[in-house]
BAKOL-539120 format. One record per residue (C-alpha): x, y, z; chain; residue number from 1. Coordinates in steps of 0.2 Angstrom, whole numbers, plus 5000, padded with zeros to 4 digits. Layout:
BEGIN
SITE      x      y      z   chain     n
SITE      X      Y      Z       A   NUM
...
% end
This chain:
BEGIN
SITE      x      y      z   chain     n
SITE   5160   5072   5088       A     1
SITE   5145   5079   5097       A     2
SITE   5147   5087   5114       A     3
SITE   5148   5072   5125       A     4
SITE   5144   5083   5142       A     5
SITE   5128   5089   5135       A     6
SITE   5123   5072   5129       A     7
SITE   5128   5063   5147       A     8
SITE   5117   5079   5156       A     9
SITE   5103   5075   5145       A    10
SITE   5103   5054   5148       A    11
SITE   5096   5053   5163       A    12
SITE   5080   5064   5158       A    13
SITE   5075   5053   5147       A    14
SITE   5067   5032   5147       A    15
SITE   5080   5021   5144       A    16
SITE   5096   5028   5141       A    17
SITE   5105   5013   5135       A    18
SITE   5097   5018   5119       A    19
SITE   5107   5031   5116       A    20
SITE   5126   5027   5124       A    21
SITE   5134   5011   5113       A    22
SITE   5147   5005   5117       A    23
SITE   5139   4986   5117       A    24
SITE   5146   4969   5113       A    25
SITE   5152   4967   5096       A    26
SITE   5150   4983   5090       A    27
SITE   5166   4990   5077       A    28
SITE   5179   5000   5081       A    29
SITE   5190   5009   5070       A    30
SITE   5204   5021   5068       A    31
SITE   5208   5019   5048       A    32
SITE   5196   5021   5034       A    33
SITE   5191   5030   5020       A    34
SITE   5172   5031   5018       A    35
SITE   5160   5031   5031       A    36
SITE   5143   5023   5029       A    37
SITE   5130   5026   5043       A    38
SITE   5116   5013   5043       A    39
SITE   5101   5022   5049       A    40
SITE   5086   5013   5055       A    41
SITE   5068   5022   5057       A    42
SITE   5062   5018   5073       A    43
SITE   5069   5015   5089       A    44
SITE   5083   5007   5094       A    45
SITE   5075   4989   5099       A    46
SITE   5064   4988   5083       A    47
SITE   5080   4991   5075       A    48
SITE   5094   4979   5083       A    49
SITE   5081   4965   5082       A    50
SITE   5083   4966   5061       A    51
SITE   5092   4953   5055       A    52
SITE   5096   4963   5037       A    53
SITE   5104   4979   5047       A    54
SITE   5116   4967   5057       A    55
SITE   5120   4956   5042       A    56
SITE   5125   4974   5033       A    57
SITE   5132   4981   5046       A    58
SITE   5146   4968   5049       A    59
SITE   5149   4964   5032       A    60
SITE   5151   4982   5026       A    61
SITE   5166   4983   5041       A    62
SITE   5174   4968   5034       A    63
SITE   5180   4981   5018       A    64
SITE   5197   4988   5026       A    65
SITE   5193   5005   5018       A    66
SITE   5176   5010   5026       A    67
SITE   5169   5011   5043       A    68
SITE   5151   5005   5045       A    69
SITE   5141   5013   5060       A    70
SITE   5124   5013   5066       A    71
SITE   5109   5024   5072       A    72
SITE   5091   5023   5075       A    73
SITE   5076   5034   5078       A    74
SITE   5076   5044   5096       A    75
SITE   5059   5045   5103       A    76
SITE   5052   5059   5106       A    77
SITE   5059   5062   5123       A    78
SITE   5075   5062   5118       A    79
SITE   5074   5072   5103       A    80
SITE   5066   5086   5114       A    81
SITE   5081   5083   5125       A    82
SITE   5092   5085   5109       A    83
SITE   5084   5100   5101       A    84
SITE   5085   5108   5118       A    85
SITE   5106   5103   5119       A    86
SITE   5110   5105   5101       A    87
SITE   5112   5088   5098       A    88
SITE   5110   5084   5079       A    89
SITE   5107   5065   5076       A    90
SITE   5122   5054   5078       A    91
SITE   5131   5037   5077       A    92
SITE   5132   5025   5090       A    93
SITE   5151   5021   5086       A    94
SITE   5161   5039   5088       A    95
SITE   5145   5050   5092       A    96
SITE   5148   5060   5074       A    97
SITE   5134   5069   5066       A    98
SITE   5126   5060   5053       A    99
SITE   5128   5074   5043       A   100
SITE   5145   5071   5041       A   101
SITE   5146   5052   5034       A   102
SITE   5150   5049   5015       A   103
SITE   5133   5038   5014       A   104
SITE   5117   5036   5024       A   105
SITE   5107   5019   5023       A   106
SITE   5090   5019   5029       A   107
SITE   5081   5000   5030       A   108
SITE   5063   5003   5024       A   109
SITE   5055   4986   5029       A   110
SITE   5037   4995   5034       A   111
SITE   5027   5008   5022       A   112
SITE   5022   5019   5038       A   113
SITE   5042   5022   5041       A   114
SITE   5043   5036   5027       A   115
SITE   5041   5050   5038       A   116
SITE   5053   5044   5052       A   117
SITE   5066   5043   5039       A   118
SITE   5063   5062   5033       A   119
SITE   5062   5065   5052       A   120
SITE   5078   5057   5057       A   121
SITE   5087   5068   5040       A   122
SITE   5080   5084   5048       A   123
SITE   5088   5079   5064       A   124
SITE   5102   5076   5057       A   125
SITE   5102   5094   5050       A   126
SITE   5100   5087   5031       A   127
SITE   5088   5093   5019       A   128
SITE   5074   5082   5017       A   129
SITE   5073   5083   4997       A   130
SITE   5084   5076   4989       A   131
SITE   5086   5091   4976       A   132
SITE   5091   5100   4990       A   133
SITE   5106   5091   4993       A   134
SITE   5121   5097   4983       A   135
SITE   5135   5088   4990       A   136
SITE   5137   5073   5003       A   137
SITE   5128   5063   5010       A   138
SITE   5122   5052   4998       A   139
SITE   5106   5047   5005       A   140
SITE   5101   5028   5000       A   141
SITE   5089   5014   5005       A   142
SITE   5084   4996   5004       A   143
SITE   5074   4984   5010       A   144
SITE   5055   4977   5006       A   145
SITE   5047   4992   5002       A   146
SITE   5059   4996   4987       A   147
SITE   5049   4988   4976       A   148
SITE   5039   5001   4976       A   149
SITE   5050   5016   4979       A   150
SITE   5039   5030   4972       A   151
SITE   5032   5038   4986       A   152
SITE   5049   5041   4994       A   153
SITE   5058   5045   4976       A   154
SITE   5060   5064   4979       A   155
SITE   5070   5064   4996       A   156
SITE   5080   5049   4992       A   157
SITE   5096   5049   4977       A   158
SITE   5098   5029   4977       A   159
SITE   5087   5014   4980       A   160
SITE   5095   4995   4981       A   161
SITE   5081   4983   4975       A   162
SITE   5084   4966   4982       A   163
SITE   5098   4958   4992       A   164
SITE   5112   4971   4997       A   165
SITE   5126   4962   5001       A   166
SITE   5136   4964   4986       A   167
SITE   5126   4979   4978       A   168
SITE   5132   4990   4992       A   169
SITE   5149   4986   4991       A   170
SITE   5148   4989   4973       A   171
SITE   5140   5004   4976       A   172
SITE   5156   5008   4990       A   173
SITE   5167   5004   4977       A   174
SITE   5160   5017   4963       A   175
SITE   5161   5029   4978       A   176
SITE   5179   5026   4983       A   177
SITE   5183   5027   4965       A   178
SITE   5176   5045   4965       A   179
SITE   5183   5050   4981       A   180
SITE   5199   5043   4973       A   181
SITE   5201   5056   4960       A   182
SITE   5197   5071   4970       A   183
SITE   5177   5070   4961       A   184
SITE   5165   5078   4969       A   185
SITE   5152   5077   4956       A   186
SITE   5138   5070   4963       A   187
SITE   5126   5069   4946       A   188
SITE   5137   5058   4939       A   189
SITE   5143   5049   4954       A   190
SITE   5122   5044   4954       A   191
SITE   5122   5041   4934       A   192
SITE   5136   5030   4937       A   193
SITE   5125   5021   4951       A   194
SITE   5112   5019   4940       A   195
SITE   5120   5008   4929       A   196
SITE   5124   4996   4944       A   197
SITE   5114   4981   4941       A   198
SITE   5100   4983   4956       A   199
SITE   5102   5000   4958       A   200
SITE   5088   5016   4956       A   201
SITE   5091   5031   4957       A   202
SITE   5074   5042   4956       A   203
SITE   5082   5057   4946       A   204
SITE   5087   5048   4931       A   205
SITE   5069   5042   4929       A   206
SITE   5054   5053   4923       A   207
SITE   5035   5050   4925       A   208
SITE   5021   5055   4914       A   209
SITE   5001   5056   4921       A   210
SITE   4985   5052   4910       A   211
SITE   4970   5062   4914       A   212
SITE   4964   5050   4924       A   213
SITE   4977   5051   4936       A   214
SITE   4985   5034   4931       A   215
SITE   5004   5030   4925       A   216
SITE   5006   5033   4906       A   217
SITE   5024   5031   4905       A   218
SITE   5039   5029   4916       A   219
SITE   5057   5032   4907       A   220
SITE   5076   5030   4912       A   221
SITE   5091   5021   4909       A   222
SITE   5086   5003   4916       A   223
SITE   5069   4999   4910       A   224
SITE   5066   4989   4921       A   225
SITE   5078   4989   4936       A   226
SITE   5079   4969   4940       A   227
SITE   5081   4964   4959       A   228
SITE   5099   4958   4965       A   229
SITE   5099   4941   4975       A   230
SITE   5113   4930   4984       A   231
SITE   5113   4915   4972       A   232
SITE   5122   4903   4987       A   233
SITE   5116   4905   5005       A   234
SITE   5130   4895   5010       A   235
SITE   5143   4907   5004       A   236
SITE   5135   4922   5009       A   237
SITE   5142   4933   5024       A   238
SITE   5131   4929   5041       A   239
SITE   5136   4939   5057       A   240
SITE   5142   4923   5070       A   241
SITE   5149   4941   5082       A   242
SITE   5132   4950   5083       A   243
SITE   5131   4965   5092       A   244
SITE   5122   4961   5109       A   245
SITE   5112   4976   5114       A   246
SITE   5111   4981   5133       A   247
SITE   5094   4982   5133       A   248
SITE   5080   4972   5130       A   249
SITE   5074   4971   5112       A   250
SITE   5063   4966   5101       A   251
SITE   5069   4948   5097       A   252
SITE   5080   4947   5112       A   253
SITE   5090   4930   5104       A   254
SITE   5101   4923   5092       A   255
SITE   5093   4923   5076       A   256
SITE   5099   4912   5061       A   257
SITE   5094   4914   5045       A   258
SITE   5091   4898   5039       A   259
SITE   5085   4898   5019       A   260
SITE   5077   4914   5008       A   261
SITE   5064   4914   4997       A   262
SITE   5046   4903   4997       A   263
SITE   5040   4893   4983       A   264
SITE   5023   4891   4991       A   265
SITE   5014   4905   4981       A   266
SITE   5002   4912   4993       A   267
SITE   4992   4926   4983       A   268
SITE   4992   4940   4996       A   269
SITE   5012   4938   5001       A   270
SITE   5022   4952   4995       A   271
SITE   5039   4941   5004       A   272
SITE   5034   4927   4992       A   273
SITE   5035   4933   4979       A   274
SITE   5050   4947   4979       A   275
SITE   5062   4936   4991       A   276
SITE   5062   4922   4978       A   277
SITE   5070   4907   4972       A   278
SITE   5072   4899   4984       A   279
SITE   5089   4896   4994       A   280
SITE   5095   4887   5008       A   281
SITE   5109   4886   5021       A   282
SITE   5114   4868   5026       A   283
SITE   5112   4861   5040       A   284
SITE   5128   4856   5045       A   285
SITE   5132   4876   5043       A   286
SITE   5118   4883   5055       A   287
SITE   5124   4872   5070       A   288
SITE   5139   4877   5066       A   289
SITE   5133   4897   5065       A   290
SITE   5122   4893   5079       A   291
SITE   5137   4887   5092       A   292
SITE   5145   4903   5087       A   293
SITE   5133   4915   5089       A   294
SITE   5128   4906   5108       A   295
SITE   5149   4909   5114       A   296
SITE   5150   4925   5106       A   297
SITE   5134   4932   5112       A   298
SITE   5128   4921   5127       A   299
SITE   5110   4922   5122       A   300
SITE   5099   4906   5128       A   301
SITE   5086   4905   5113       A   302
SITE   5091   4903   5093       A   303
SITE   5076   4908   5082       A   304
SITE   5076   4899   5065       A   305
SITE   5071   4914   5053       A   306
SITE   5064   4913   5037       A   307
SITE   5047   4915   5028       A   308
SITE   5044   4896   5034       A   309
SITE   5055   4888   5043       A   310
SITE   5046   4872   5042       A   311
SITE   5050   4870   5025       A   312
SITE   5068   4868   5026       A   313
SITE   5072   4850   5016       A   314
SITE   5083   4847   5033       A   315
SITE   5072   4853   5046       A   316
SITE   5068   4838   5055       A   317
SITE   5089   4832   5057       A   318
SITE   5092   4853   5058       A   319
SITE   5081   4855   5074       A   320
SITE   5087   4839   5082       A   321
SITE   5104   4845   5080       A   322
SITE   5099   4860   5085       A   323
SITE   5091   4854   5101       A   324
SITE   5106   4839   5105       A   325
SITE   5120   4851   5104       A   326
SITE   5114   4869   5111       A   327
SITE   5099   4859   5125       A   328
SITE   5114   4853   5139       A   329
SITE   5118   4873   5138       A   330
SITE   5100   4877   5143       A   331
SITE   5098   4885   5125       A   332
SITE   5081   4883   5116       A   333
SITE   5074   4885   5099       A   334
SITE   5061   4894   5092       A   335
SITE   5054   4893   5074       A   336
SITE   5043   4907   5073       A   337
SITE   5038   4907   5056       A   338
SITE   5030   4889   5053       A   339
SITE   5016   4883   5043       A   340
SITE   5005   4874   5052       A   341
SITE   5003   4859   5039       A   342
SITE   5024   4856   5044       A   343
SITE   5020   4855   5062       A   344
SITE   5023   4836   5069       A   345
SITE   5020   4829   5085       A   346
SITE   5036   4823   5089       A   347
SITE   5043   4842   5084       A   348
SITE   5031   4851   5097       A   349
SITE   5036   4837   5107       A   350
SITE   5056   4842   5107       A   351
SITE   5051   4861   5107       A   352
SITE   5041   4860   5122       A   353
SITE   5055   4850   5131       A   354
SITE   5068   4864   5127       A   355
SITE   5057   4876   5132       A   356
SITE   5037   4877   5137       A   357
SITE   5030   4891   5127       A   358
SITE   5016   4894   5115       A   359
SITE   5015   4889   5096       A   360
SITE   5009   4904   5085       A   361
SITE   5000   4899   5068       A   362
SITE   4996   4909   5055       A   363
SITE   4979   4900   5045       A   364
SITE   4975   4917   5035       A   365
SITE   4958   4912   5032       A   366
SITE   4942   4903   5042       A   367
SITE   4935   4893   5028       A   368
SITE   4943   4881   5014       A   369
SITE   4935   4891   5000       A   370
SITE   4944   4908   5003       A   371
SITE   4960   4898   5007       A   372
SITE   4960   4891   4990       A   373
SITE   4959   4910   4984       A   374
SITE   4971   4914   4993       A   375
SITE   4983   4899   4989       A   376
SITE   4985   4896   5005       A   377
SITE   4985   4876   5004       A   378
SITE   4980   4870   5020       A   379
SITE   4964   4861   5026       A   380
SITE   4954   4862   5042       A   381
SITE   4960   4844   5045       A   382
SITE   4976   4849   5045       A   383
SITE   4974   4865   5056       A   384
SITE   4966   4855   5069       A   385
SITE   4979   4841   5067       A   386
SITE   4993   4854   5071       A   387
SITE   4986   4862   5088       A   388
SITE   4982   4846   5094       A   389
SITE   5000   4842   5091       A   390
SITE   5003   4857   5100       A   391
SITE   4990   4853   5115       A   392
SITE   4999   4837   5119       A   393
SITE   5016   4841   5118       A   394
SITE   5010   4852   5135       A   395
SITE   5006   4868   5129       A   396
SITE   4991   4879   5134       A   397
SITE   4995   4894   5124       A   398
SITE   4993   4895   5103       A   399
SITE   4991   4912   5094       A   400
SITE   4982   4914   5076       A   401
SITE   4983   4926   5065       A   402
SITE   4972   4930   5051       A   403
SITE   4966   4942   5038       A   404
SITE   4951   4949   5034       A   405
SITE   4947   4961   5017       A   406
SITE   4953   4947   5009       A   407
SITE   4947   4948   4988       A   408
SITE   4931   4937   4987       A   409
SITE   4929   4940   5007       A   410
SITE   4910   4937   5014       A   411
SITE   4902   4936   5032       A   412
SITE   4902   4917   5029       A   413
SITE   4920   4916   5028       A   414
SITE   4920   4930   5046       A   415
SITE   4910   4915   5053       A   416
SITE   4922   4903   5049       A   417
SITE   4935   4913   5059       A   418
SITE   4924   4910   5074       A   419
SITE   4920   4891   5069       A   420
SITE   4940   4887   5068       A   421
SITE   4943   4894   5083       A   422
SITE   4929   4886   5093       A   423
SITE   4935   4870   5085       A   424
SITE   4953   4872   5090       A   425
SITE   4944   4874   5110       A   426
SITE   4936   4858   5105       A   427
SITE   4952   4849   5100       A   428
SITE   4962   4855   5119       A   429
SITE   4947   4849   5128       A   430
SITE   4947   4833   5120       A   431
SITE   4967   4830   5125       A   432
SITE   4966   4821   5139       A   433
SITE   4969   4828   5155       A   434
SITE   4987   4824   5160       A   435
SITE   4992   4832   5145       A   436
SITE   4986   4847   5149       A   437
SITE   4994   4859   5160       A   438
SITE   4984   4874   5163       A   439
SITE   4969   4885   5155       A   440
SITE   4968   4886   5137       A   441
SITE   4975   4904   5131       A   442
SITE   4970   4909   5112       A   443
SITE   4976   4926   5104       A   444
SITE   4966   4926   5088       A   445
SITE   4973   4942   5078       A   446
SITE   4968   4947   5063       A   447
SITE   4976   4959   5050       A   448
SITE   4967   4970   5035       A   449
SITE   4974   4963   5019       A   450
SITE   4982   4978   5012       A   451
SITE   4986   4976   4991       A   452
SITE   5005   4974   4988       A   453
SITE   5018   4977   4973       A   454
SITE   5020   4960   4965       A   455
SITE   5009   4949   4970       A   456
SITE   4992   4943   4961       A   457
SITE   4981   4955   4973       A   458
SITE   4991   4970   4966       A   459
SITE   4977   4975   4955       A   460
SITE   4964   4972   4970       A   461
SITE   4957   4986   4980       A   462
SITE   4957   4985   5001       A   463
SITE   4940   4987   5008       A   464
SITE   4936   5004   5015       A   465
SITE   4939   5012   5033       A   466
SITE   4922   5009   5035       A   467
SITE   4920   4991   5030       A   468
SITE   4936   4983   5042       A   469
SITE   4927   4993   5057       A   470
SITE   4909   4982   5053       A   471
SITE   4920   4968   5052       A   472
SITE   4932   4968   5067       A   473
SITE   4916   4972   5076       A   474
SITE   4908   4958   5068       A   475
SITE   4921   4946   5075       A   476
SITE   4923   4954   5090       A   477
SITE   4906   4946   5094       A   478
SITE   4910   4932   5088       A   479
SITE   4925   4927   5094       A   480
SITE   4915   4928   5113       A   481
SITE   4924   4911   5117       A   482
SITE   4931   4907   5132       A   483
SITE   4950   4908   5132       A   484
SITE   4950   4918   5117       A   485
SITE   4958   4934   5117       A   486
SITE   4955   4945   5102       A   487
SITE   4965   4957   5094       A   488
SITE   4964   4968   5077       A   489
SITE   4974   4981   5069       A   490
SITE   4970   4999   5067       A   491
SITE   4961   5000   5050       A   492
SITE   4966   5020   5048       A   493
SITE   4983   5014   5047       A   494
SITE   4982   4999   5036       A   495
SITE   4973   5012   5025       A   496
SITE   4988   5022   5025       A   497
SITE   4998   5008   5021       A   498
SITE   4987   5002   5007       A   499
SITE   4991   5019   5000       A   500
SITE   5008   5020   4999       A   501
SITE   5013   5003   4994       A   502
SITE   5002   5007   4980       A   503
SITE   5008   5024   4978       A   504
SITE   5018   5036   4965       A   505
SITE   5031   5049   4966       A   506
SITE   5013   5064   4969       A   507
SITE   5012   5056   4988       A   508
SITE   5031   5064   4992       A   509
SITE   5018   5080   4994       A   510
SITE   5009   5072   5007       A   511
SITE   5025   5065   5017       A   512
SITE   5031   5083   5016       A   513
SITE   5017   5092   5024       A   514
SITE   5014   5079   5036       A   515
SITE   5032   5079   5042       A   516
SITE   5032   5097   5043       A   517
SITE   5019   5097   5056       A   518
SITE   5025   5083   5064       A   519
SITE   5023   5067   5059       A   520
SITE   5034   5053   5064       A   521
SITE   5032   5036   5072       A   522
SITE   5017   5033   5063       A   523
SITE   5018   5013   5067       A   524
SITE   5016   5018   5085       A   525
SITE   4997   5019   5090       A   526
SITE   5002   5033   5102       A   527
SITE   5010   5042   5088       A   528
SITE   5000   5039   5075       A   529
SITE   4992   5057   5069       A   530
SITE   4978   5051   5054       A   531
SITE   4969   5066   5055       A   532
SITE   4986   5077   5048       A   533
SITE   4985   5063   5032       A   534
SITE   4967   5068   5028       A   535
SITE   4971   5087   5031       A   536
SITE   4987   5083   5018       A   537
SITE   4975   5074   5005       A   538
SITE   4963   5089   5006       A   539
SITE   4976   5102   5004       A   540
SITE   4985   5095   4991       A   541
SITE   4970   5088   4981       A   542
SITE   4976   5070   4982       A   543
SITE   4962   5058   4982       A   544
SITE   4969   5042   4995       A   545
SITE   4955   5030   4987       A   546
SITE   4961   5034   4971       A   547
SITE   4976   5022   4979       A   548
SITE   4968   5013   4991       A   549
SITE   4951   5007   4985       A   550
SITE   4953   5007   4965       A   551
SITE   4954   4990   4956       A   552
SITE   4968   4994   4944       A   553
SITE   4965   4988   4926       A   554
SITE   4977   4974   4921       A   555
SITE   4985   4982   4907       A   556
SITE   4989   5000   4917       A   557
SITE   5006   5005   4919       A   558
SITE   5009   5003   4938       A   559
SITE   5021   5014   4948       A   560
SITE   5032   5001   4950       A   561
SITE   5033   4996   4932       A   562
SITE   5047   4998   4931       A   563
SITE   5055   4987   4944       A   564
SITE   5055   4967   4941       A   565
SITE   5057   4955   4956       A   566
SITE   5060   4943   4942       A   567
SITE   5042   4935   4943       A   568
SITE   5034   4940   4927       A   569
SITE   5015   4952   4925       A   570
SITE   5010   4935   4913       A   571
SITE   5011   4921   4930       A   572
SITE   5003   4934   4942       A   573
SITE   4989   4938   4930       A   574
SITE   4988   4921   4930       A   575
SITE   4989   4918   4948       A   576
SITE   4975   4931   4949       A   577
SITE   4960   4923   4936       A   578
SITE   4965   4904   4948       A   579
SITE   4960   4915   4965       A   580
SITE   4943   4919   4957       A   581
SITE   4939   4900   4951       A   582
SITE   4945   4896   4969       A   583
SITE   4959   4886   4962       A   584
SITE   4975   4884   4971       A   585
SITE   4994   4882   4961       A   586
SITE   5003   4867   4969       A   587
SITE   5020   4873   4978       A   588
SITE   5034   4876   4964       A   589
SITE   5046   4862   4973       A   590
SITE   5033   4850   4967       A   591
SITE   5036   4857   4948       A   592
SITE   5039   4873   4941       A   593
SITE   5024   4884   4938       A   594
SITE   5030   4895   4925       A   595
SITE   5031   4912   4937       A   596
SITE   5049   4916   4925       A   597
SITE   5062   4910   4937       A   598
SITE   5064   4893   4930       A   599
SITE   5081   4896   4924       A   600
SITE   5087   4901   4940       A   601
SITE   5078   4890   4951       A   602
SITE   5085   4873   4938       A   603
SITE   5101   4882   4940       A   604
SITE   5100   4883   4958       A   605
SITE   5093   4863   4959       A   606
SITE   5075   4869   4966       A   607
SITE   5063   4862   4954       A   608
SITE   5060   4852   4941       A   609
SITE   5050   4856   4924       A   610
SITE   5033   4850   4924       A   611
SITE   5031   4837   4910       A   612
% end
């Protein structure tokens, strides 16, 4: 344990203690156990007890009678300058022990620009960084999203979990108390043991090799490839109805249910889409029943229906009624923050806004119908306006749309349909008569840089330059001069940096080295963010960042992530990426199975039907 008087002197010196202390509603307490497994998030504390993976891990990994699950989570810099200062190596929430001293460290990697607050957080901890540093324990492992591309991290990590965790890491726990069992301490063979575990990579057993051009020419190891793990029945797997209830405010300050995974409408751009499918559902009967849980346990007055969109649910309509009769007499509302504007009725807004008055946030991608069709996104203008009118009269003011721009195929014409929507949706809350409206209109038009991801059609596509995403944010800032339109864009420099390492190979682990010697961390936080170490890492190391960023890959190049399958096969995404240049949209795979190499499961699963 670490010095408790030094860490209570320290407390008071730095923003928001509660942080730092514990000790919260529904956190584990143990006293018997023979493995301890710290889940590490990297970034602060209410970035990380807002994700719903970590909880769903946390718990579960503490229903094994042998292991003791606790948490940790990024200081920010105030308090790891109050740490350094004390002698305070990073430590869990649950017994205040140094990580260094847990059998297993789990990072959550849900965001490329986490890398170097993971390799952060090892240093504070007082663990070397590189992973062929690390003789003995702790094995240092990580999943989430961005292990489908693992590359850029494979020198400081010893095993990724590609897919769903739930039973990988207590198969992984397993091999682990089978070792500790006999008294072996080899960890080379406790890792080439792991790798054979279906889901599991571990870097070391994997060699690359480089053409002259700088591309892939072959990746080797003992699972070629290493295939995604997945909860076949969502109805059987373990959901946290005892989460633990932070004392401060957080992120996504709510009861959050997850109500299906996986999303068969195919839109081009979506990483999610693509490496969370088939799709599976929890029933409805079975959320209302988590959902009362999670309110007695917790006491929070919102349930957020989580999923990559919500609307799609084959019970939606009878879920949120349910929903809305059993938890609105207790002043609980409900919130569906992923939804599809197409799957938006009046009645619906009608019944949200009743629970609750609050704004309605779509997500249209694109301003005109052509570069929707590229991108797959399968929705008109007619049915955009039709769903913030339903929004308008069900009382709301408020709507936020997000869109992207870089898109493949992007021109100034489909910039000015940005501005021609959203001057259209004005129309449309002008046009609801008056009683229906009960204030100003608000719009928050945001719009993201399309960054290439791992296995999706665009994977081959190159994001536009720095230079280019500046002209056009600017060029939409004028244009989006509208009254009651607020706009908002991200930083390009760091969607640059994005682009690069969700395309990257095991070469960039140079770059996260030098810039987290000289400090990086945090890089998700504009105030944190230090580009200019990045470009002084490429020019030091001789690493050209467009070779990443703003190359189109040929289709028959051996990606860094070859060698991982999400299950959708190269053929359907090739596929998928000839149909976004005719402009031709792929109907969504419920309405019959596109060939994308997951029939077998999905007819398994009862999701689709084979086309002819």
């Amino acid at each position: 344990m670490i010095d408790m008087n030094a860490l209570t002197a320290i407390l008071s010196k730095v923003e928001k203690p509660g942080r730092y202390v514990g000790g919260e509603l529904g956190r584990v307490k143990k006293d018997a156990y023979k493995v301890r497994f710290l889940y590490a998030f990297p970034d602060v504390y209410e970035v990380g007890m807002s994700h719903l993976g970590t909880q769903i891990l946390y718990k579960l990994t503490n229903e094994r009678e042998d292991t003791y699950a606790e948490q940790c989570f990024a200081p920010f810099p105030d308090m790891q300058e109050e740490m350094k200062k004390a002698g305070i190596p990073l430590y869990s929430l649950e017994t205040f022990t140094p990580a260094s001293e847990f059998d297993i460290i789990g990072f959550n990697l849900s965001y490329e620009m986490c890398y170097t607050t993971v390799i952060a957080m090892l240093k504070m901890a007082g663990i070397e960084p590189l992973a062929k540093d690390r003789k003995g324990l702790p094995i240092v492992m990580c999943g989430g999203t961005c292990t489908f591309n693992p590359e850029p991290l494979a020198d400081f990590v010893d095993l990724f979990v590609i897919g769903e965790g739930e039973e990988v890491n207590n198969e992984i726990i397993d091999l682990y108390v089978k070792y500790k069992d006999a008294g072996n301490t080899d960890k080379e063979a406790f890792l080439r043991e792991a790798a054979m575990i279906p889901g599991v990579y571990v870097p070391s057993q994997y060699d690359f090799t480089y053409n002259e051009d700088g591309t892939v020419a072959k990746i080797t190891g003992p699972q070629m490839p290493v295939y995604k793990r997945f909860m076949p029945d969502m109805n059987k797997s373990y959901f946290p109805i005892e989460p633990v209830v932070p004392y401060i405010g957080t992120v996504h300050d709510r009861a959050t249910l997850e109500i299906f995974r996986g999303c068969t409408r195919g839109c081009r751009f979506c990483q999610a889409g693509y490496i969370y499918r088939p799709l599976r559902e929890r029933s409805k009967d079975l959320l209302i029943e988590q959902a009362c849980h999670m309110i007695d346990n917790a006491g929070y007055d919102e349930v957020s229906l989580s999923s990559l969109s919500s609307g799609d649910h084959s019970e939606i309509d009878e879920l949120v009624g349910g929903m809305l009769d059993t938890l609105g007499e207790r002043g609980v509302s409900v919130s569906l923050p992923s939804l599809r504007i197409d799957s938006f009725g009046r009645e619906y807004a009608k019944r949200m806004q009743t629970a609750r008055k609050g704004s309605f946030t779509f997500a249209p991608e694109a301003g005109t119908q052509r570069l929707r069709d590229v991108i797959n996104k399968n929705i008109t203008e007619e049915e955009i306006l039709k769903g913030v009118r339903n929004a308008f009269e069900s009382g709301t003011t408020t709507i936020k749309l997000y869109f992207m721009i870089g898109l493949p195929t992007e021109t100034y014409e489909d910039l000015d349909g940005i501005a021609d929507v959203v001057r259209k949706i004005t129309h449309v809350f002008y046009d609801v008569p008056k009683e229906l409206r009960k204030g100003s209109l608000k719009i928050t038009v945001s719009t993201a840089s399309f960054v290439p991801k791992p296995h999706t059609p665009f994977q081959w596509e190159p994001q536009d330059s720095i230079e280019v995403l500046r002209e056009k944010q600017a060029y939409l800032k004028e244009k989006l001069r509208i009254r009651g339109v607020t706009y908002n864009y991200h930083e390009s420099k760091l969607s640059y940096l994005e682009a690069i390492f969700a395309a990257g190979d095991r070469r960039l682990g140079k770059v996260l080295s030098y810039v987290s010697e000289r400090g990086a961390m945090f890089d998700s936080w504009q105030d944190y963010f230090k580009y200019d170490l990045y470009e002084e890492a490429f020019e030091a190391l001789g690493i050209d960042p467009h070779f990443y960023a703003n190359r189109r890959r040929n289709k028959d190049e051996v990606l860094p992530w070859s060698h991982i399958s999400c299950l959708v096969s190269d053929d359907y995404l090739k596929k998928e990426a000839q149909l976004a240049y005719e402009e031709k949209t792929t109907d969504d795979c419920r309405l019959g199975c596109n060939a994308c190499g997951m029939a077998d499961i999905c007819l398994k699963l009862g999701n689709i039907k084979k086309k002819g």
